[in-house]
C-alpha positions as CSV (number, residue, x, y, z in Angstrom):
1,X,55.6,1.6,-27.8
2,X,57.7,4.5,-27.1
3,X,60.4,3.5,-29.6
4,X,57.5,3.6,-32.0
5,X,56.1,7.3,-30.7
6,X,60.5,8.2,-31.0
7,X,60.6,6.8,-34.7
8,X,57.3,9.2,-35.1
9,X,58.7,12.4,-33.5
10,X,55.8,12.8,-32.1
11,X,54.5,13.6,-28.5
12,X,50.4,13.9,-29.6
13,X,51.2,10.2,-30.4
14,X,47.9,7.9,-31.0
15,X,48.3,4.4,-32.2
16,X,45.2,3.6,-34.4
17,X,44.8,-0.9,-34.5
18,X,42.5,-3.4,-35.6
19,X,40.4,-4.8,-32.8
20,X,43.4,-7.9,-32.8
21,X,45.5,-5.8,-30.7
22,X,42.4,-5.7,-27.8
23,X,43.7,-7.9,-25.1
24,X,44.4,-7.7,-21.8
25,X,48.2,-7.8,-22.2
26,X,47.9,-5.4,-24.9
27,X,45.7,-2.6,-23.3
28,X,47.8,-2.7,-19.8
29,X,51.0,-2.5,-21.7
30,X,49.6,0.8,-24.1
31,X,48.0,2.0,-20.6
32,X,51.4,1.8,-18.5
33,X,53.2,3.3,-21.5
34,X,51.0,6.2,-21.0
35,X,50.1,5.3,-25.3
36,X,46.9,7.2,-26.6
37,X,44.9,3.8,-28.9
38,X,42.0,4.0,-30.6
39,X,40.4,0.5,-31.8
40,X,37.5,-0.9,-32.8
41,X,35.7,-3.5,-29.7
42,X,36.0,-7.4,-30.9
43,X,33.1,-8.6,-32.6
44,X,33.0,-11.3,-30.0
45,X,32.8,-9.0,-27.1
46,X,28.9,-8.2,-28.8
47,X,26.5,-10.8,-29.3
48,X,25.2,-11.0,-32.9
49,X,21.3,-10.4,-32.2
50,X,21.9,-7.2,-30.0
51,X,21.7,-3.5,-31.6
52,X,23.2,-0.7,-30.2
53,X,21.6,2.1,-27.9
């Protein structure tokens, strides 16, 4: 991750993913790299029948 924020010269940095990249590996690796992500919640996380508040 901070190779990829170097190659992007930037320090406001936010990696933007498809909700593939939520796992637990994934988010504690962005999280200890101190990475700002933005991703959509797995559909499987949300059972079909509920609605949102």
């Amino acid at each position: 991750m901070n190779a990829l924020r170097m190659m992007a010269d930037r320090k406001d940095f936010l990696l933007v993913a498809d909700s593939k990249l939520v796992s637990h590996p994934n988010i504690t690796a962005l999280l200890d790299a101190k990475v700002a992500f933005i991703a959509p919640a797995p559909a499987a996380r949300f059972p079909t029948t509920s609605t949102p508040p």
